[in-house]
C-alpha positions as CSV (number, residue, x, y, z in Angstrom):
1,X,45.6,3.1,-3.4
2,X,49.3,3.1,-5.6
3,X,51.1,5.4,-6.9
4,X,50.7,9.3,-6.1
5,X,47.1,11.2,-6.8
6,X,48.5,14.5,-8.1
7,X,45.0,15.6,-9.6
8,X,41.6,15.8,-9.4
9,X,41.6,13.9,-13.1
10,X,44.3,11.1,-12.0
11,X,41.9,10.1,-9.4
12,X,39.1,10.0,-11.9
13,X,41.3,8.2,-14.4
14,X,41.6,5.5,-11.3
15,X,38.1,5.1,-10.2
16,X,37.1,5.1,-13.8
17,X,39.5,2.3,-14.5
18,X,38.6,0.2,-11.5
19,X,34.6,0.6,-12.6
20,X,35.8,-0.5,-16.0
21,X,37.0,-3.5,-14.7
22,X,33.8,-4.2,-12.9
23,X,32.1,-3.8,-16.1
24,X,30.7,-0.1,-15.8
25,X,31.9,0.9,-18.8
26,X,29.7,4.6,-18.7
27,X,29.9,7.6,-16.4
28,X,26.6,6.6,-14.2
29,X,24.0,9.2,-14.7
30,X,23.0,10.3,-11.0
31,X,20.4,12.5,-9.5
32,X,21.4,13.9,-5.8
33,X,19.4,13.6,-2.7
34,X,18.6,16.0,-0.6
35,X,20.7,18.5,-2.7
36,X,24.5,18.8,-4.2
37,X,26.9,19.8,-1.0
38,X,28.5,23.0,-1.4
39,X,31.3,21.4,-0.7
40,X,31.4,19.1,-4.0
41,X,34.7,18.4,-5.1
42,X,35.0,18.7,-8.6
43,X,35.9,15.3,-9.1
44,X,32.5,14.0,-9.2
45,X,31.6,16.0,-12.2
46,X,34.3,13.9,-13.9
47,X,32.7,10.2,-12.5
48,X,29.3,11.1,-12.9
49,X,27.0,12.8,-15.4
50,X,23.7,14.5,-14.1
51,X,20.1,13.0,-14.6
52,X,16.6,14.2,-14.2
53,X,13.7,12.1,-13.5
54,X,13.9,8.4,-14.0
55,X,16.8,8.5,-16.2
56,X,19.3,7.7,-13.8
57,X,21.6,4.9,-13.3
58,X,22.1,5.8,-9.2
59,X,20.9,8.3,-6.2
60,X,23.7,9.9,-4.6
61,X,22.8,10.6,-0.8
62,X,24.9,13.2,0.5
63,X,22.7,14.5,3.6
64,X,25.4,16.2,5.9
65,X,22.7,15.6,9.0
66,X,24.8,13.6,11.5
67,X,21.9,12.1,13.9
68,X,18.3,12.5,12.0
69,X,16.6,9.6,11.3
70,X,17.1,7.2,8.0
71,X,14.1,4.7,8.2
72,X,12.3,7.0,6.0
73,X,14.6,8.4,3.3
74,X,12.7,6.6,0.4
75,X,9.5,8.1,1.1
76,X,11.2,11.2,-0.1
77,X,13.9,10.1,-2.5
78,X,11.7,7.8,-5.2
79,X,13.8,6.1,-7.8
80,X,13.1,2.5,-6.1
81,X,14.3,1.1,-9.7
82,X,18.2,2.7,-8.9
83,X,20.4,2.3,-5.8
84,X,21.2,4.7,-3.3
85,X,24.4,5.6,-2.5
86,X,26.2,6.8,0.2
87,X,28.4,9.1,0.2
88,X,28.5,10.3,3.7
89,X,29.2,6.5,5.7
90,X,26.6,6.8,7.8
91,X,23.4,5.3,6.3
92,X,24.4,2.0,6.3
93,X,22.0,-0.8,5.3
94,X,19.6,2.2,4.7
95,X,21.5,2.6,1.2
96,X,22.5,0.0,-1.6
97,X,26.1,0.9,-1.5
98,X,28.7,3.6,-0.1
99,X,31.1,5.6,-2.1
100,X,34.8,7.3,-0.8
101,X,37.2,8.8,-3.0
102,X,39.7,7.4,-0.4
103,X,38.6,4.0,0.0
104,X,39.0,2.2,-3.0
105,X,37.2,-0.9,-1.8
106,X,34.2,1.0,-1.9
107,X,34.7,2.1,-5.8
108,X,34.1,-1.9,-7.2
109,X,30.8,-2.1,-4.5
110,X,29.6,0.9,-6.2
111,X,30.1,0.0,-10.0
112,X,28.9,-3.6,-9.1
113,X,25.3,-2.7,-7.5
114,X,25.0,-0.2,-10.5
115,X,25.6,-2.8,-12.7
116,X,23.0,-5.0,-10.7
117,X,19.9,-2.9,-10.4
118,X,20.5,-2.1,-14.6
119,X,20.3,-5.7,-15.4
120,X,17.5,-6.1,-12.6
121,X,15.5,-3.1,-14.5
122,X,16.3,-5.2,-17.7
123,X,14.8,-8.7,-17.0
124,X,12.0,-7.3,-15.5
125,X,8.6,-7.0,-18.2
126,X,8.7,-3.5,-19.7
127,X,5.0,-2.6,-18.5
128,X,7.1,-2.8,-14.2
129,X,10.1,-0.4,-15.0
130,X,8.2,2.6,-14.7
131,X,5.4,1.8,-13.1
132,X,3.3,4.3,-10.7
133,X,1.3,1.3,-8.7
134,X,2.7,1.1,-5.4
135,X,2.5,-2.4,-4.8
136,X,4.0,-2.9,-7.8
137,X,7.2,-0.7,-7.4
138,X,7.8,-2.2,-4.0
139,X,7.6,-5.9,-5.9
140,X,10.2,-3.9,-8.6
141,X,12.1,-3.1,-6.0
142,X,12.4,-6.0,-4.3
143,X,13.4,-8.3,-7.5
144,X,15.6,-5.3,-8.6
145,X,17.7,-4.6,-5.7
146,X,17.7,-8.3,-4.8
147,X,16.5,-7.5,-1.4
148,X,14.2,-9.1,0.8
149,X,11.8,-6.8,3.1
150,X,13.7,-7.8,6.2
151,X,12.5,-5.7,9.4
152,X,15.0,-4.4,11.7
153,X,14.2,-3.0,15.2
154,X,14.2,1.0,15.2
155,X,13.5,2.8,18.4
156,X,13.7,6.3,16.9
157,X,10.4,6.0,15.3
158,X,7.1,5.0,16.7
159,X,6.8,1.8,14.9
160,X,9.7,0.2,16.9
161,X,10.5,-1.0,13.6
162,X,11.9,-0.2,10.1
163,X,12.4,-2.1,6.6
164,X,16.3,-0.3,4.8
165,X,16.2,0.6,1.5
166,X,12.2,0.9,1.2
167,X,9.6,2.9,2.8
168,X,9.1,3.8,6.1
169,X,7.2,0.7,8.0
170,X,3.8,2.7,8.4
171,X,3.8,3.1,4.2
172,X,5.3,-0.3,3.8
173,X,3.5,-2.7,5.9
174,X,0.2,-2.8,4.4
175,X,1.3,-2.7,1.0
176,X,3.3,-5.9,2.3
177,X,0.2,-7.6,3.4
178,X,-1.7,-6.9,0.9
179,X,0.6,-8.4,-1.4
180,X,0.7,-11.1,0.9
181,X,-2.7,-11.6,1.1
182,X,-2.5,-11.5,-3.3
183,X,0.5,-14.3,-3.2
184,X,3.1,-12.2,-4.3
185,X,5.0,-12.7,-1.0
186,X,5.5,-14.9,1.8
187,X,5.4,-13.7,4.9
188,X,8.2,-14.9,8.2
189,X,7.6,-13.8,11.7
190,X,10.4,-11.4,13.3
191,X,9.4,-10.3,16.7
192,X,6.5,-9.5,18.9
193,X,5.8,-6.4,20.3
194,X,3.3,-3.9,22.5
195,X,1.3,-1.2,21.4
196,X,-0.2,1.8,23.1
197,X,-4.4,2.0,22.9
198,X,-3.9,5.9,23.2
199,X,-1.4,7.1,20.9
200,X,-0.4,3.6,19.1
201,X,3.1,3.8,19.7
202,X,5.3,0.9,20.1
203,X,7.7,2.4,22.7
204,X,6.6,1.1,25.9
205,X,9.0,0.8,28.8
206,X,8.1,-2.6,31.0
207,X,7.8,-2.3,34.8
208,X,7.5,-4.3,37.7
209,X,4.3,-3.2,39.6
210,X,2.5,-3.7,43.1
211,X,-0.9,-5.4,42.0
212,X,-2.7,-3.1,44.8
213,X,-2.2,0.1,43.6
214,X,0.4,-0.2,40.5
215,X,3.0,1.8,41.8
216,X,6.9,1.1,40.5
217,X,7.8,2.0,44.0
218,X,9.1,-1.3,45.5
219,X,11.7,-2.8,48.0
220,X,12.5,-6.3,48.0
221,X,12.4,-8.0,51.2
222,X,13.5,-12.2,52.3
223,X,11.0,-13.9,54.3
224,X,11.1,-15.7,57.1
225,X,9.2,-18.7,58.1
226,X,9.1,-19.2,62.1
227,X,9.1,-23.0,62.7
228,X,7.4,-22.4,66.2
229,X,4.3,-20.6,65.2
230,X,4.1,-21.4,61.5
231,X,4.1,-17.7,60.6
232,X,5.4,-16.5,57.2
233,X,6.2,-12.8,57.1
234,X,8.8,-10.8,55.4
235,X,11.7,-10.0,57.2
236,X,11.4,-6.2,58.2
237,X,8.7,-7.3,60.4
238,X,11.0,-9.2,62.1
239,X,13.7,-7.2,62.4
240,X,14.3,-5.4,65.5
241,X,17.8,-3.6,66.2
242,X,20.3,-6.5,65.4
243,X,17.6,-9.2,66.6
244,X,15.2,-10.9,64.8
245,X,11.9,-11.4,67.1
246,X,8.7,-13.2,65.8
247,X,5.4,-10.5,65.6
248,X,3.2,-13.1,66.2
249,X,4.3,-15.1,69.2
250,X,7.2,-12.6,70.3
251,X,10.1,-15.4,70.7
252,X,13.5,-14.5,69.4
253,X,14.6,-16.3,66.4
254,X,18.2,-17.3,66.9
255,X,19.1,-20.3,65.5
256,X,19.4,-20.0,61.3
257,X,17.5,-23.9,60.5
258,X,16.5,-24.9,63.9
259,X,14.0,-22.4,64.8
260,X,13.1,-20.3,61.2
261,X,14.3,-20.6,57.8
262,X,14.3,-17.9,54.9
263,X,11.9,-19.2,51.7
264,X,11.9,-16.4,49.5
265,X,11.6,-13.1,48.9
266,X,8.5,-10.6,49.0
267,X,8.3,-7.3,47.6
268,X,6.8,-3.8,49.5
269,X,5.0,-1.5,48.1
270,X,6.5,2.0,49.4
271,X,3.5,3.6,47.8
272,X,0.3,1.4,50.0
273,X,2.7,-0.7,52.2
274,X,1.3,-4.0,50.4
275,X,2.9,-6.9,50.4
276,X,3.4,-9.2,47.5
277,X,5.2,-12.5,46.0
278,X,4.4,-11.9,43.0
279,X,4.1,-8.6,41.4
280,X,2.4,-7.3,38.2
281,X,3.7,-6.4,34.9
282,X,2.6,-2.9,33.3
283,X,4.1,-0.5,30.6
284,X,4.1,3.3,30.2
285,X,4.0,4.7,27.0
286,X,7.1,7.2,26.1
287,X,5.6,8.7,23.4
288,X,2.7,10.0,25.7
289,X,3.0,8.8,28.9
290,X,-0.2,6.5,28.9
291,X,0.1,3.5,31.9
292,X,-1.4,0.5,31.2
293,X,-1.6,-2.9,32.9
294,X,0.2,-6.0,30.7
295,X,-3.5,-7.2,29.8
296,X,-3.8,-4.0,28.0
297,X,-1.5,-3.7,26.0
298,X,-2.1,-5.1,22.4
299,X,0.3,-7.3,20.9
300,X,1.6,-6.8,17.6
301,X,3.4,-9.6,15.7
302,X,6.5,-8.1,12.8
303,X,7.2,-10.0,10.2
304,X,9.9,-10.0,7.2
305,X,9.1,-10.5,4.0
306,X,10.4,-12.0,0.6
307,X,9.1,-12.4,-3.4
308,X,7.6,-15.8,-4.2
309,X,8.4,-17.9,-6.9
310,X,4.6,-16.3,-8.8
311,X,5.5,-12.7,-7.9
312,X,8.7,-13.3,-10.1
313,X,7.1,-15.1,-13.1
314,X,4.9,-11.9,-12.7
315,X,7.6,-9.4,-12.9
316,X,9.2,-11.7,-15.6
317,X,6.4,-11.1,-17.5
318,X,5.9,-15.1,-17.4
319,X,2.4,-14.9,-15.5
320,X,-0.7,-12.8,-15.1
321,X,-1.4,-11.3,-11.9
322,X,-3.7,-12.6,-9.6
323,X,-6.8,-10.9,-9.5
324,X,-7.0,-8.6,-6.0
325,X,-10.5,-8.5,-6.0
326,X,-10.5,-12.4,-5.5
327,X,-12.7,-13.9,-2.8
328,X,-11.4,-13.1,1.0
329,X,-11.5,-17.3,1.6
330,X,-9.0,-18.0,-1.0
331,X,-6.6,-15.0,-0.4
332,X,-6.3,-16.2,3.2
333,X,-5.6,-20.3,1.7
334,X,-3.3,-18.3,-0.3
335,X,-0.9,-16.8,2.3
336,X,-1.3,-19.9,4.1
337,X,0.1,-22.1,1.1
338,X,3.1,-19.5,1.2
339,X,3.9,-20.3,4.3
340,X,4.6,-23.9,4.1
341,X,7.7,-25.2,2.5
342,X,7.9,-28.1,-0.7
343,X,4.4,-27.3,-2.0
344,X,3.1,-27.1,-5.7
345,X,-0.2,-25.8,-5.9
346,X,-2.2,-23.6,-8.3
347,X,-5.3,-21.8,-9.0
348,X,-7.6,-21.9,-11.2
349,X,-10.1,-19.4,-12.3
350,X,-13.5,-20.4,-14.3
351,X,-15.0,-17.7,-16.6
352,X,-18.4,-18.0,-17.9
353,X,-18.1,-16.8,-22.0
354,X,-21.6,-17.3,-22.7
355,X,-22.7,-15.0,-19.5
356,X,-24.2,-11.8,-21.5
357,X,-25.9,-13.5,-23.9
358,X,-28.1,-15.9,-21.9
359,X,-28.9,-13.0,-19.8
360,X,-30.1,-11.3,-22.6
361,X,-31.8,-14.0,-23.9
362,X,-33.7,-15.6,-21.1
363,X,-32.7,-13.0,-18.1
364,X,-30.6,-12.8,-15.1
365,X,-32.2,-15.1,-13.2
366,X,-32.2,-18.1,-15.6
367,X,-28.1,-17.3,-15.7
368,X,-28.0,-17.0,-11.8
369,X,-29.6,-20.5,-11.7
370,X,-27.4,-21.8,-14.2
371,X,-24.1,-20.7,-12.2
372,X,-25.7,-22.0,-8.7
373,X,-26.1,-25.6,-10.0
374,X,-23.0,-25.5,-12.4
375,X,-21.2,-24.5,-8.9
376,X,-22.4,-26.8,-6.9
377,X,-22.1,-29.5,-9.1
378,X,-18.4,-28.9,-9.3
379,X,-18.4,-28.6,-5.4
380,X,-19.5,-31.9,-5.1
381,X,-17.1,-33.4,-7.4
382,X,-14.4,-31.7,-6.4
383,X,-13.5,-33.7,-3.6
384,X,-9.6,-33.4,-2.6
385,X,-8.6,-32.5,-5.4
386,X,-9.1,-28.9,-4.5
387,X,-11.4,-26.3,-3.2
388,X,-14.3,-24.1,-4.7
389,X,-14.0,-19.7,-3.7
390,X,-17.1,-18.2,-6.0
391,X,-16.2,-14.6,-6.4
392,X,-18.3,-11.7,-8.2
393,X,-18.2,-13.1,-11.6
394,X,-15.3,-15.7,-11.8
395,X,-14.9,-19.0,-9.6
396,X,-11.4,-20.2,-8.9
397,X,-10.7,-23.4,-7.9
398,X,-7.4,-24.0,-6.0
399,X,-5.7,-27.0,-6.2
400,X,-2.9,-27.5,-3.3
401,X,-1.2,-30.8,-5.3
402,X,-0.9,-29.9,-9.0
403,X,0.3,-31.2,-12.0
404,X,-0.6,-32.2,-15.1
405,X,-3.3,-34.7,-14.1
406,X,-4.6,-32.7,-12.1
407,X,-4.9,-30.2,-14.7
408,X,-7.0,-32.7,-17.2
409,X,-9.0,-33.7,-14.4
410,X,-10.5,-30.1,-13.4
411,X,-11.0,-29.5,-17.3
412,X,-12.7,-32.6,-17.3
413,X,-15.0,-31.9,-14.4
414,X,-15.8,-28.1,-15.7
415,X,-16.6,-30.0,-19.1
416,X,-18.8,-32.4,-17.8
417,X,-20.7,-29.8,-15.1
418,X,-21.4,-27.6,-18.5
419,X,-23.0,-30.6,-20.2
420,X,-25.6,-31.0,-17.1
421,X,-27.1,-27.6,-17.7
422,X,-29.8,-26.8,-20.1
423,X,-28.8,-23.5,-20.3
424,X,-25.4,-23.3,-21.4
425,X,-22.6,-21.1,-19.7
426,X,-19.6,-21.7,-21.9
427,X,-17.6,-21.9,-18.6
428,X,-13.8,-22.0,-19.6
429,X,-10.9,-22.6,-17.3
430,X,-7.4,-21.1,-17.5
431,X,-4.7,-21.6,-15.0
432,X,-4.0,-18.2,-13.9
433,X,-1.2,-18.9,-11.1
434,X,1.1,-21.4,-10.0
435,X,2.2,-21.3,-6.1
436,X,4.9,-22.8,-3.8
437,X,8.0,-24.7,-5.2
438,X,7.9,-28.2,-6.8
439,X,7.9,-31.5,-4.6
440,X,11.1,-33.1,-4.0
């Protein structure tokens, strides 16, 4: 910082310029979370100008709570459109940005993630920017801040696990996977954990237990093989005084490789007096105390999470959105395609136009009949060139290598499997979503 800050207004002046040279060339307007300290210096009323609602430009996080938990601040705060910032230092990744009158480094991170969530809010389609659907706003929020849903461990909540700068991971997660599941993001595995049957909580402590009676109570013990007798015991039964003689055939052991050797190692149980080589693995729940052996324990695989190349054309305003209501078969081929790297697929959905009237005209059945053999015409046909889901009232047909030959090709096959029918369905065919990235 140059030069001597004689006033609250010469610091201003500073910060203000600095923004200005970031491009921030307004006061933000700010609403504060949980509350405005009583402690405010009155320089902030000279940086930033108050907001209500969603007419803010930031959130200013200024919780003077030293140790509780962060994982779950957006629950509470809302605003996933505008960053969080921090005034305190402590939050961390859990915010977009911190803020210190006294560091000036942190003035320019400030101005330049205001100035990145606005022009995020402004290239997304108008219809997203105040939107109340929750898997929406976490897809918002994602191509706003720039962030991907990346888990990091968390052992002060029950989940084991948390997701900065979004929800807490019990509101998050299923929203994820559901969006997964839609194709608006691609899932990557982060870790593996347990999980309590009783209580569900992922804070299990591992143990080493005897596999007689599961006691932690154990002493480690070599063995020792008598050459003479073949016996293999550990060495406590052995051990008399100073000496070493055999239980089974009561000669002294004195010579270390001409009459015994030592093997291994054994472990006693303090709790039955068992002996084992190889002992069992259990865990106790810290959240309520619940023992269970390593078999019962259910695994639960974490994953990170990030926007795919359809979930932006959809935010862009470029693409419709997939319908959720789409078969269960084709969500899962979905996801799947996500997963794997340099492919250019799409799907297809096929709408019958003509489906009211020829129900009206000759019935339900005659229209039912009509679909089944227009359907499983195109199933026959369809070879590799894709694969047939038949929802409640639309088919889609998704086609893992697409172009534009493929394209003429399915229009050609819906085409010719309309002209088979006697009763016409006026099936038409749209491309509703393109997946994966192009092919090198």
């Amino acid at each position: 910082m140059s030069g001597v800050i004689s006033s609250p207004e010469q610091l201003a002046n500073q910060i203000l310029g600095v923004w200005r040279e970031d491009g921030l060339s307004w006061r933000p307007r700010v609403r504060w979370f949980p509350r405005v300290p009583p402690y405010l210096d009155e320089i902030f009323d000279l940086l930033f100008e108050p907001a209500d609602g969603d007419d803010a430009d930031a959130i200013l996080f200024s919780d003077e709570r030293r140790s509780a938990p962060l994982h779950n601040i957006r629950d509470f705060v809302g605003g996933l459109q505008v960053p969080m910032i921090d005034l305190g230092g402590r939050a961390g990744d859990f915010t977009d940005a911190h803020f210190d009158l006294m560091e000036p480094r942190t003035w320019a991170e400030t101005a330049r993630r205001i100035i990145k969530f606005r022009q995020g809010r402004e290239a997304l389609a108008p219809q997203y920017r105040h939107t109340v659907d929750p898997d929406i706003q976490i897809l918002a929020h994602m191509y706003v801040s720039g962030r991907q849903l990346r888990g990091m461990r968390y052992p002060l909540t029950p989940e084991a696990v948390c997701y900065p700068g979004f929800f807490s991971a019990s509101t998050i997660v299923p929203i994820a996977d559901r969006l997964v599941l839609r194709g608006f993001l691609k899932k990557t595995f982060f870790d593996r954990l347990h999980e309590c049957r009783t209580c569900r909580s992922r804070r299990l402590t591992v143990r080493e237990e005897c596999p007689s009676c599961r006691s932690a109570d154990l002493r480690e013990t070599s063995l020792i093989h008598h050459f003479h007798c073949a016996v293999l015991l550990p060495e406590d039964q052995f051990r008399q005084g100073v000496a070493l003689i055999c239980p089974k055939c009561k000669r002294q052991l004195r010579n270390y490789g001409k009459d015994y050797d030592r093997p291994g190692s054994a472990y006693i149980c303090n709790t039955c007096d068992a002996t084992s080589s190889e002992l069992e693995v259990g865990f106790i729940c810290l959240d309520c105390n619940a023992r269970m052996d390593g078999e019962a324990a259910e695994r639960v695989d974490l994953y990170s999470y990030a926007l795919t190349d359809a979930s932006i054309a959809f935010l862009e305003g470029r693409a419709a959105a997939l319908d959720a209501t789409m078969p269960d078969s084709l969500q899962r081929e979905i996801a799947r395609i996500h997963g794997t790297a340099n492919v250019q697929a799409a799907v297809a959905e096929i709408r019958f136009a003509g489906r009211d009237e020829l129900i009206s005209s000759h019935g339900r059945s005659v229209f039912e009949r009509s679909c089944d053999l227009f359907l499983e015409n195109i199933r026959n046909r369809l070879g590799n060139a894709g694969s047939l889901h038949v929802g409640e009232n639309i088919a889609y047909i998704l086609a893992e290598r697409f172009d534009a030959r493929t394209e003429q090709e399915l229009r050609t096959l819906v085409a010719r499997s309309e002209d088979l029918l006697r009763h016409k369905l006026d099936a038409r065919l749209t491309i509703a979503q393109r997946l994966g990235r192009a092919l090198p």
